[in-house]
C-alpha positions as CSV (number, residue, x, y, z in Angstrom):
1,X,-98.0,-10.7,-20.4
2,X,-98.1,-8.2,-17.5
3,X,-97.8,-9.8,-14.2
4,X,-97.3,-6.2,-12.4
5,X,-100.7,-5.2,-13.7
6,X,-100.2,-1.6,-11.9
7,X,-97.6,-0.2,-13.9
8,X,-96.3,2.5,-16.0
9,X,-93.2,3.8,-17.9
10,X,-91.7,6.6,-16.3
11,X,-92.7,9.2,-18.6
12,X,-96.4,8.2,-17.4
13,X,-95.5,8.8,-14.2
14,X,-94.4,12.1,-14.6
15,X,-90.1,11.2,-14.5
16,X,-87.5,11.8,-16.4
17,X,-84.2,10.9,-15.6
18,X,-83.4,7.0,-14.4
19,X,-80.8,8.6,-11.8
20,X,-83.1,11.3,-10.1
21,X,-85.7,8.4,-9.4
22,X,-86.6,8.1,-6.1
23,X,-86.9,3.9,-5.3
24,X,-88.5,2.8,-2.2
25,X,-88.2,-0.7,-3.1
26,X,-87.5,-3.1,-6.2
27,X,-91.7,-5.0,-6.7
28,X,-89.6,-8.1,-8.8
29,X,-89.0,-8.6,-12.2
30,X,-91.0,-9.4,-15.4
31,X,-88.8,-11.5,-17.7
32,X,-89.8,-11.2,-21.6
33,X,-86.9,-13.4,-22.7
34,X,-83.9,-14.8,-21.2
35,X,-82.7,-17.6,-22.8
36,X,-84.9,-20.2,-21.9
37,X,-87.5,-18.2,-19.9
38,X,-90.4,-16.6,-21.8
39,X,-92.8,-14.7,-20.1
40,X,-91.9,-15.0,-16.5
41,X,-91.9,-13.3,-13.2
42,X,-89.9,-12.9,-9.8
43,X,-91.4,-11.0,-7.2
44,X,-89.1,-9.6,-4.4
45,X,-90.0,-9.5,-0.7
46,X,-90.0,-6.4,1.2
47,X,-87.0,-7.6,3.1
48,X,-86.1,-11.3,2.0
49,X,-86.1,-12.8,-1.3
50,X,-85.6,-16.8,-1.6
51,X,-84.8,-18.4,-4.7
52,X,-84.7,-21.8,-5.1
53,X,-85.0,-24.7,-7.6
54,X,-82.8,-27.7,-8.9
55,X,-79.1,-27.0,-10.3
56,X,-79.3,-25.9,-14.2
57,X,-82.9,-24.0,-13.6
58,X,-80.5,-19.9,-13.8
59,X,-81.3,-18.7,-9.9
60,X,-77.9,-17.1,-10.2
61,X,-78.8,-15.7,-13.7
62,X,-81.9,-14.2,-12.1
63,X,-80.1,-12.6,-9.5
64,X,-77.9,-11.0,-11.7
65,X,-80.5,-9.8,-13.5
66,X,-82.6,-8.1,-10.6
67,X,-78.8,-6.6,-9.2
68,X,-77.4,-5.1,-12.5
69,X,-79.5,-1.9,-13.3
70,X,-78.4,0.0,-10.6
71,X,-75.1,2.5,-10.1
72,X,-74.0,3.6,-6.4
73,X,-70.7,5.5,-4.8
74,X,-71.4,2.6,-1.6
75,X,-68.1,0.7,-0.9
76,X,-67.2,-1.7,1.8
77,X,-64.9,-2.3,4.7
78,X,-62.0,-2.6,2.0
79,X,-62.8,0.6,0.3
80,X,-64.2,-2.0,-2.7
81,X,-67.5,-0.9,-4.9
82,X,-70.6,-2.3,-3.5
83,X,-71.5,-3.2,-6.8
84,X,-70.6,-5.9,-8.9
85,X,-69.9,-6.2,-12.4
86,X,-72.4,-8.3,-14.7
87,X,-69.3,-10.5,-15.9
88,X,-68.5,-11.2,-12.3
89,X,-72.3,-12.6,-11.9
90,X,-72.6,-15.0,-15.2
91,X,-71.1,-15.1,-18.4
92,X,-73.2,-14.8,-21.7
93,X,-71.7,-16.9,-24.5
94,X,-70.8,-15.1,-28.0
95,X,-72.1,-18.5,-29.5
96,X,-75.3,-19.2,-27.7
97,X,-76.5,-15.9,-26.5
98,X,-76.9,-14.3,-29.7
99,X,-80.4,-12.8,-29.7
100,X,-81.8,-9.6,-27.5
101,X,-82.8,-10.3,-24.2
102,X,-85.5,-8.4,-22.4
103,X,-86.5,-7.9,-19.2
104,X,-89.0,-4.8,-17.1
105,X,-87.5,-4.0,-14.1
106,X,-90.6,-3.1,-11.6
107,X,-89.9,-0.3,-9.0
108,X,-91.9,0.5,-6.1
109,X,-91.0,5.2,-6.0
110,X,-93.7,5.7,-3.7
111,X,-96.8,6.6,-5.8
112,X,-100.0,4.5,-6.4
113,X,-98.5,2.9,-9.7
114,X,-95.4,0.9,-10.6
115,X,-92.4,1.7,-12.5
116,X,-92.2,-0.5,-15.0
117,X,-88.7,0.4,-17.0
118,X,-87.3,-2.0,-20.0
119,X,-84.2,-3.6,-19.7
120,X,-82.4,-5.2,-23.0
121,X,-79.1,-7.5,-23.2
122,X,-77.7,-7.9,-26.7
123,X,-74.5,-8.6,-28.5
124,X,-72.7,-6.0,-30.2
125,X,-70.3,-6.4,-32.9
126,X,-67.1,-7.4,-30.5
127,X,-68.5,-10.3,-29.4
128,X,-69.8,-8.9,-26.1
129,X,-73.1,-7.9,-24.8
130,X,-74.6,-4.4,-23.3
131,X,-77.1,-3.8,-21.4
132,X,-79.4,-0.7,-21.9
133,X,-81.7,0.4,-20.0
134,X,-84.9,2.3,-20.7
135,X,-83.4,3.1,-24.4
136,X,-80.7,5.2,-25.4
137,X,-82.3,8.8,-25.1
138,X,-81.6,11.5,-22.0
139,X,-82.6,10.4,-18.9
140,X,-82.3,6.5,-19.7
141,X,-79.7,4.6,-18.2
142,X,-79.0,2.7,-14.8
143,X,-81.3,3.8,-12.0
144,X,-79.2,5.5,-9.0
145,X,-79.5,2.5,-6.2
146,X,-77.0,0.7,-3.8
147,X,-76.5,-2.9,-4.9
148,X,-74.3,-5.9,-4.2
149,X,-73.7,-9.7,-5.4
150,X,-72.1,-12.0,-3.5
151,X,-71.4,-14.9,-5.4
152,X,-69.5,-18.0,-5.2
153,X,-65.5,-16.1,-5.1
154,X,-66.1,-15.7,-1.7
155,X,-65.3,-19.2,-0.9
156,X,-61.8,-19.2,-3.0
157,X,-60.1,-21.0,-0.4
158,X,-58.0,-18.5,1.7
159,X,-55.0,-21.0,1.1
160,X,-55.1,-20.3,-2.9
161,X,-55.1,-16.7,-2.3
162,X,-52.3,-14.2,-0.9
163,X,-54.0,-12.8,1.7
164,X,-53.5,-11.8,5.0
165,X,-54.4,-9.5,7.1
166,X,-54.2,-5.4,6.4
167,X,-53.5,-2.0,7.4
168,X,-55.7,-0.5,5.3
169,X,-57.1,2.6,7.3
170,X,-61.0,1.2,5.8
171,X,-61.1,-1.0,8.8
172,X,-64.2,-0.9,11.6
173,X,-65.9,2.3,12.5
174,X,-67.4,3.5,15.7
175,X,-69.7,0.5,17.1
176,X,-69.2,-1.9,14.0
177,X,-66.6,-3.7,15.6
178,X,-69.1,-5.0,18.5
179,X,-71.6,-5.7,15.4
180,X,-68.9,-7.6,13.7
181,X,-68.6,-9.8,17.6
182,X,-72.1,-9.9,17.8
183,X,-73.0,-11.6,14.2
184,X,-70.3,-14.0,14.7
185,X,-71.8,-14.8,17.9
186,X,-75.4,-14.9,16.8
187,X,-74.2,-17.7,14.2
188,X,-71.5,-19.3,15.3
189,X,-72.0,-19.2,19.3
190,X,-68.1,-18.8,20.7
191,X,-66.2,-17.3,22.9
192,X,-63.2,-17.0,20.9
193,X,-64.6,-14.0,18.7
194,X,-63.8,-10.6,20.9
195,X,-61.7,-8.3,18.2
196,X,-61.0,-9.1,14.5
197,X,-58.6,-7.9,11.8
198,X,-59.5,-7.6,8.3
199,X,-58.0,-10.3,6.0
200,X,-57.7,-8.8,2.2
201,X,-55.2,-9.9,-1.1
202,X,-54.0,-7.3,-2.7
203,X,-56.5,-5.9,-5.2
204,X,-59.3,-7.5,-2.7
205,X,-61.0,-9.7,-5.1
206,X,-60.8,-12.9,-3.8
207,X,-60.7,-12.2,-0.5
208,X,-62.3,-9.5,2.2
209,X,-63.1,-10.8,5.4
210,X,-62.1,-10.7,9.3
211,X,-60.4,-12.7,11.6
212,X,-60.5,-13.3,15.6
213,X,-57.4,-11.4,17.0
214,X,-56.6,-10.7,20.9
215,X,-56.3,-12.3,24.3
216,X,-59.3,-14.4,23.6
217,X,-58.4,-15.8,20.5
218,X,-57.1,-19.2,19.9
219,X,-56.6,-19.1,16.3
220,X,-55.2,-16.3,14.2
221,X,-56.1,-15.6,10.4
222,X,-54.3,-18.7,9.3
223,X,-56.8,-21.0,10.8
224,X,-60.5,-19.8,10.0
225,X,-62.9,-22.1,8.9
226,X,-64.7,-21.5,5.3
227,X,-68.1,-21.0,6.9
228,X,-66.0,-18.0,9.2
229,X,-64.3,-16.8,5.9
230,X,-68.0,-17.0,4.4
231,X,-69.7,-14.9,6.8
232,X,-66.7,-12.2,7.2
233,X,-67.2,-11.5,3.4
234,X,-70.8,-11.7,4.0
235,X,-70.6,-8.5,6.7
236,X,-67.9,-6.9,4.6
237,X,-70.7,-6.1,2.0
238,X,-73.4,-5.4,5.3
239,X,-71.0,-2.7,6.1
240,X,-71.0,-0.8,3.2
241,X,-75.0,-0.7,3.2
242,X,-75.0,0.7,7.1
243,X,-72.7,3.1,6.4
244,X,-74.6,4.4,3.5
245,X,-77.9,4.4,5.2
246,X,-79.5,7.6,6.5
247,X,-82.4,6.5,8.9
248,X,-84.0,9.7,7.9
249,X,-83.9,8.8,4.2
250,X,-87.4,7.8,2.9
251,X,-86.3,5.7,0.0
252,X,-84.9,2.3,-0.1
253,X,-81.1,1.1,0.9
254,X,-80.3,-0.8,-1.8
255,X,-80.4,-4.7,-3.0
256,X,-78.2,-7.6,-1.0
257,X,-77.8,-10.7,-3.6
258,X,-76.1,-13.6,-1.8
259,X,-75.5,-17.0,-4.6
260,X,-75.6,-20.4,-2.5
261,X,-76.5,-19.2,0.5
262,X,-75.9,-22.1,2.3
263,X,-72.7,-23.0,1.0
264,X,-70.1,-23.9,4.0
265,X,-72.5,-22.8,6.6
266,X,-74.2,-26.3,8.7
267,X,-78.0,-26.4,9.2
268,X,-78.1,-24.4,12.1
269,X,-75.8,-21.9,11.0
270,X,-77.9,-21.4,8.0
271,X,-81.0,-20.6,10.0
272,X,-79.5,-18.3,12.4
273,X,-78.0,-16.4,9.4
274,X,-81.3,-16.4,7.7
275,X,-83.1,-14.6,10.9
276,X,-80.2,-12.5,11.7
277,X,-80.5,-11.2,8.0
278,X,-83.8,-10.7,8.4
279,X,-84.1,-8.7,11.5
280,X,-80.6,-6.9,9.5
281,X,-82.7,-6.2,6.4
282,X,-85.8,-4.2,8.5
283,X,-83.4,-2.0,10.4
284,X,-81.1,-0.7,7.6
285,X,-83.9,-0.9,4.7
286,X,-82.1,-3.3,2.3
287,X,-83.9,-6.1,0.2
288,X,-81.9,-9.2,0.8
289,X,-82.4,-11.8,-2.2
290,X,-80.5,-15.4,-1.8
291,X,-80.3,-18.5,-4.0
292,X,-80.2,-22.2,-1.8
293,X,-81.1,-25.6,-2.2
294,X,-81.1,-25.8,1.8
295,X,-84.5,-28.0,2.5
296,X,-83.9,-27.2,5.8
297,X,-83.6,-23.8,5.0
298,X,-87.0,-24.0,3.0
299,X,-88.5,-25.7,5.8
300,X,-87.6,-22.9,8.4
301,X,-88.9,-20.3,5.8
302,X,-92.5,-22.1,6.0
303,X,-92.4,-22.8,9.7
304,X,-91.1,-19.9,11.3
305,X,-91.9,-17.2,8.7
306,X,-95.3,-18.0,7.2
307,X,-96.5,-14.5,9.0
308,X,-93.7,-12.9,6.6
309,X,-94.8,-14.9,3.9
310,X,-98.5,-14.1,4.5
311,X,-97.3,-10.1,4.5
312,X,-95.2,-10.1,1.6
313,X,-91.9,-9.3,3.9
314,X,-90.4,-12.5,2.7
315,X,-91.0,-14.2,-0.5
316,X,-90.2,-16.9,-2.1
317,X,-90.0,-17.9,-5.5
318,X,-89.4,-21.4,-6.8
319,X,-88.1,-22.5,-10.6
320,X,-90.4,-25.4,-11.0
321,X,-87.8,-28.2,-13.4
322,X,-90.5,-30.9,-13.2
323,X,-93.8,-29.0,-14.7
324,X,-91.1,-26.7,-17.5
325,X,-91.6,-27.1,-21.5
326,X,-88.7,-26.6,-23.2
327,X,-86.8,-25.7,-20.5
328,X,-89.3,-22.5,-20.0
329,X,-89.2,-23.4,-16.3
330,X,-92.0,-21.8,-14.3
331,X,-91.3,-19.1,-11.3
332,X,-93.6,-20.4,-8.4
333,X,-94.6,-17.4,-6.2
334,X,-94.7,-18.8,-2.3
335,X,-95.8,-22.1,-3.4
336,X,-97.1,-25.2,-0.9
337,X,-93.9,-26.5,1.0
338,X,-94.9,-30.5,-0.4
339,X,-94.2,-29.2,-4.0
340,X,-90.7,-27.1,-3.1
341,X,-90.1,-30.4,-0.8
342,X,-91.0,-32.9,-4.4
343,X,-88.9,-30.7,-6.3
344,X,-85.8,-30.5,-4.3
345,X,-86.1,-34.6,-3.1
346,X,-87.4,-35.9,-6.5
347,X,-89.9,-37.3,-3.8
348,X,-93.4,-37.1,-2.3
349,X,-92.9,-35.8,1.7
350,X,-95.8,-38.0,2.7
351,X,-93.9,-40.6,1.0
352,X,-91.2,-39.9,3.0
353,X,-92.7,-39.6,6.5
354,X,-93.8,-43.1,5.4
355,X,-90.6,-44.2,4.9
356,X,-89.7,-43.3,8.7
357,X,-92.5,-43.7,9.8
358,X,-92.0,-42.9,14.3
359,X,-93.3,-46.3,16.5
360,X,-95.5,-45.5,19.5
361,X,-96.2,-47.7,21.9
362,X,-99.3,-47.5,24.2
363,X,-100.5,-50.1,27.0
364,X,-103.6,-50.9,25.3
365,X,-106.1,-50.5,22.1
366,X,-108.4,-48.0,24.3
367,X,-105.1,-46.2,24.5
368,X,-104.0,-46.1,20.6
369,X,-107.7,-45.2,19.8
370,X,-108.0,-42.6,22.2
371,X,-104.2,-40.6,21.3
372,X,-105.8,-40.9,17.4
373,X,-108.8,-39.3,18.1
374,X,-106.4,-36.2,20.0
375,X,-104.1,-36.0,17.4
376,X,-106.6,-36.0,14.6
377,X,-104.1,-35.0,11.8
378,X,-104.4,-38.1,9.2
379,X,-101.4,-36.8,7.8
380,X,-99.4,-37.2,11.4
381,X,-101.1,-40.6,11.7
382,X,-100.1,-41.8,8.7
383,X,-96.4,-41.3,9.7
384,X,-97.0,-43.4,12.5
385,X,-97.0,-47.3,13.9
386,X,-98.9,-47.9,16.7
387,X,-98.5,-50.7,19.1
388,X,-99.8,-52.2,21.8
389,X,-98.3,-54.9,22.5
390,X,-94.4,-55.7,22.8
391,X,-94.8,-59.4,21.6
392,X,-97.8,-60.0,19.6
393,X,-97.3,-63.5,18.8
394,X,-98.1,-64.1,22.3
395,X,-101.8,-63.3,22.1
396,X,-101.9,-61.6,25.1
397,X,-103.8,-58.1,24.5
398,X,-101.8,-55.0,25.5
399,X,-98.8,-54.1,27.5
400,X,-98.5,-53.4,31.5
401,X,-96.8,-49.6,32.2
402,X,-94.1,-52.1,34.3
403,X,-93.1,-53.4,30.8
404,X,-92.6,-50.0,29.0
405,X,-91.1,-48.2,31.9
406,X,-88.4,-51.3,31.9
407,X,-87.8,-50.6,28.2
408,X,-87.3,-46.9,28.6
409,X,-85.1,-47.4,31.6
410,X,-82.5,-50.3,30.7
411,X,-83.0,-50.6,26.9
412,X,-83.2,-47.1,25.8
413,X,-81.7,-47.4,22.0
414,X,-84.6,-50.1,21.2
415,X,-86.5,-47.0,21.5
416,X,-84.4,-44.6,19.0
417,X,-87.5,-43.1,16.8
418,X,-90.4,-44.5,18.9
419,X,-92.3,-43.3,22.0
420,X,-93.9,-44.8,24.8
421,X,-97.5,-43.3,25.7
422,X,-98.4,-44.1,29.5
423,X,-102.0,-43.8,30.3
424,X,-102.5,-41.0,32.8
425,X,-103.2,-43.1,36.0
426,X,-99.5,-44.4,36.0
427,X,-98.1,-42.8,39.3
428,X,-94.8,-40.1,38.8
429,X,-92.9,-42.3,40.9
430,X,-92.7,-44.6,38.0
431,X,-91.8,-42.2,35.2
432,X,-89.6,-40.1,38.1
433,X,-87.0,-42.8,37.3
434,X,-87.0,-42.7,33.7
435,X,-83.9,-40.9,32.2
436,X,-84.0,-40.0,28.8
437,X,-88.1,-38.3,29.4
438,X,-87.9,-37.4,25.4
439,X,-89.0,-41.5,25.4
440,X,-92.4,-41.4,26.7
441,X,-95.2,-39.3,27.5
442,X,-98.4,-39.6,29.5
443,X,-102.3,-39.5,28.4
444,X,-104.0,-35.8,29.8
445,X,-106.3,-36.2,32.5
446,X,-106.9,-33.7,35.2
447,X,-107.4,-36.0,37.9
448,X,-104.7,-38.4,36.3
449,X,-107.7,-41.2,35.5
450,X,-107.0,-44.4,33.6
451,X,-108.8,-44.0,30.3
452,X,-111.6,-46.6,32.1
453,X,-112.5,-44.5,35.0
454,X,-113.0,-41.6,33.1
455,X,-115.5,-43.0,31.0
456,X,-117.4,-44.2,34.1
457,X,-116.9,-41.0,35.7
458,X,-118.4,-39.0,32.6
459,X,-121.5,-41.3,32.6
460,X,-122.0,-41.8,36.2
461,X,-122.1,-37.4,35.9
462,X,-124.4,-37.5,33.1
């Protein structure tokens, strides 16, 4: 099943060696089979790549097969290959993995058509597997492209390791070393980070990554955090793609796989390394492609970056667990947050906005039905409880503005996940002396008219 419907074998296209192929971009994959996956597709951004799904559905395995194909000179900071083994990504079992494995690796080089090249995994007779690509005649073999994988090693805690910080003379360049201030800063806002040392063990396979040094430090390399240690192995790897960038080069940079994006990193953090990545991936031509469970993350990918989405600059592509047949779990291309949130939650979102559903308090009835008929949204209404009355046992319809303004100004926490609608004729004098103005709001009238007025005013002008 062709999901890349405009492609071709190299050959077609007039090519014939992997390594002389010029690649603008990497279109996505088209899995044949992979253990469980049969017939399946992941389609790369033009700058960021989301996976995401529940544990058990192979995001890493994915990864690694998208990264692997490719053979570079690149190396970091440390003087390390860019590239990263396929043992170092996931290990295939001499018991389990015992049949061929194919894949087509899809390749934007410019012209009208795809590349479309065939990529096989199979176990040879010492119990380990190769990986062929194309076939076995001249000019097959891994396509010349920079790639790295970041996976899980960068966490080894820097405690377990024997690192510390070295004199290697593959240390900062030029203006990387303000880059290095300004991507900690852009993160993790502080004004401890000014100049850094690079932190390394011995071979530099558990650990490459920076620490603050110099007047303004009040830590040393001892003392990072995990999420620091994270991100300085993170920029390790962005060095290595802007030195090997030419901005006059008209072909791709290379690939940038990062495995549980999120991990140590707190909400925040995680968006602000998202969007920094982002913004990083346009300037230096590098497809980015992470693996999260982050709902937040998700959620900031449909809020803030549907124009991406729309373009095709980010995409993202979700391994459905719940709708899978023998574990043949569908690849979702970009699909409707509520499924990605179902998925994720094991729960409906409107379910869940119902759940915590926001109390909002307005004066009177006239009041409630007017704010619906603004909002409109059933699906924001149904997430909320209107009131208008702060004892309705006593009969009495509706609540004075005296009332709520005494609630928002002297029992504030009664109010934690509600607000207080004021009709627009209440005087800024009263609300002046409210604290906490997240509590309330007021109706929209130009001439600040009670809800009443204005309805005589709009007939008595008809």
């Amino acid at each position: 099943m062709a999901f890349f419907e405009n492609s071709s074998r190299k050959d077609e296209l007039g090519y014939e060696d992997n390594k002389e192929i010029p690649i603008k971009s990497i279109a996505g994959i088209e899995i044949k089979n992979f253990r469980s996956f049969k017939d399946r597709a992941v389609r790369l951004g033009s700058q960021v790549t989301v996976i995401s799904g529940r544990n058990g559905t192979m995001k890493t395995s994915i990864m690694g097969l998208i990264a692997h194909p490719f053979t570079s000179d690149a190396i970091d900071t440390f003087g390390k290959p860019l590239k990263t083994t396929l043992r170092n990504v996931f290990k295939l079992s001499p018991d389990f993995d015992k049949e061929t494995y194919e894949y087509n690796l899809v390749i934007d080089t410019g012209k009208d058509t795809l590349l479309s090249e065939p990529v096989q995994i199979y176990p040879d007779s010492t119990d380990r597997h190769r990986v062929v690509v194309s076939g076995a005649k001249d000019g097959d073999g891994n396509f010349t492209y920079n790639t790295s994988f970041l996976n899980l090693r960068r966490l080894f805690p820097l405690i377990d390791t024997r690192a510390e910080p070295t004199n290697s003379t593959m240390t900062l360049k030029n203006d990387e070393g303000s880059r290095l201030k300004d991507y900690y800063e852009t993160i993790f806002p502080s004004s401890a980070y000014d100049q850094f040392t690079p932190v390394s063990d011995a071979k530099g396979t558990l650990k490459t990554t920076f620490a603050p040094v110099g007047n303004q430090a009040s830590y040393d390399w001892h003392s990072i955090s995990s999420g620091e240690d994270n991100l300085g192995a993170i920029f390790n790897r962005l060095i290595g793609f802007q030195r090997a960038y030419d901005k006059k080069q008209k072909t791709g940079n290379g690939i940038l796989c990062i495995d549980e994006f999120e991990s140590s990193l707190h909400p925040v953090a995680q968006l602000r390394l998202f969007d920094y990545l982002y913004r990083w991936s346009g300037e230096h031509n590098v497809q980015v492609v992470i693996s999260t469970h982050s709902l937040h993350l998700i959620s900031h990918v449909y809020a803030k970056h549907a124009p991406n989405l729309t373009a095709g600059r980010v995409v993202l592509n979700f391994v459905s667990k719940s709708t899978a047949s023998n574990k043949n779990y569908p690849i979702l291309h970009n699909p409707p947050y509520e499924l990605a949130y179902k998925e994720l939650t094991l729960q409906n979102p409107i379910q869940a906005a119902e759940a915590r559903k926001v109390n909002v308090y307005c004066e009177d009835d006239l009041a409630i039905h007017f704010v619906k008929h603004v909002v409109k949204s059933r699906i924001v209404l149904s997430a909320i409880n209107f009131h208008s009355s702060l004892d309705p046992e006593s009969g009495k319809p509706g609540t004075g503005y005296s009332a709520l303004r005494s609630v928002c100004m002297q029992y504030p926490l009664l109010l934690e996940n509600s607000l207080v609608i004021f009709d627009a004729d209440v005087p800024a004098t009263v609300t002046d002396k409210i604290k906490k103005k997240n509590l309330f709001l007021k109706l929209p009238d130009a001439e600040n008219l009670a809800i009443e007025r204005r309805i005589i005013a709009f007939i008595a002008e008809l």
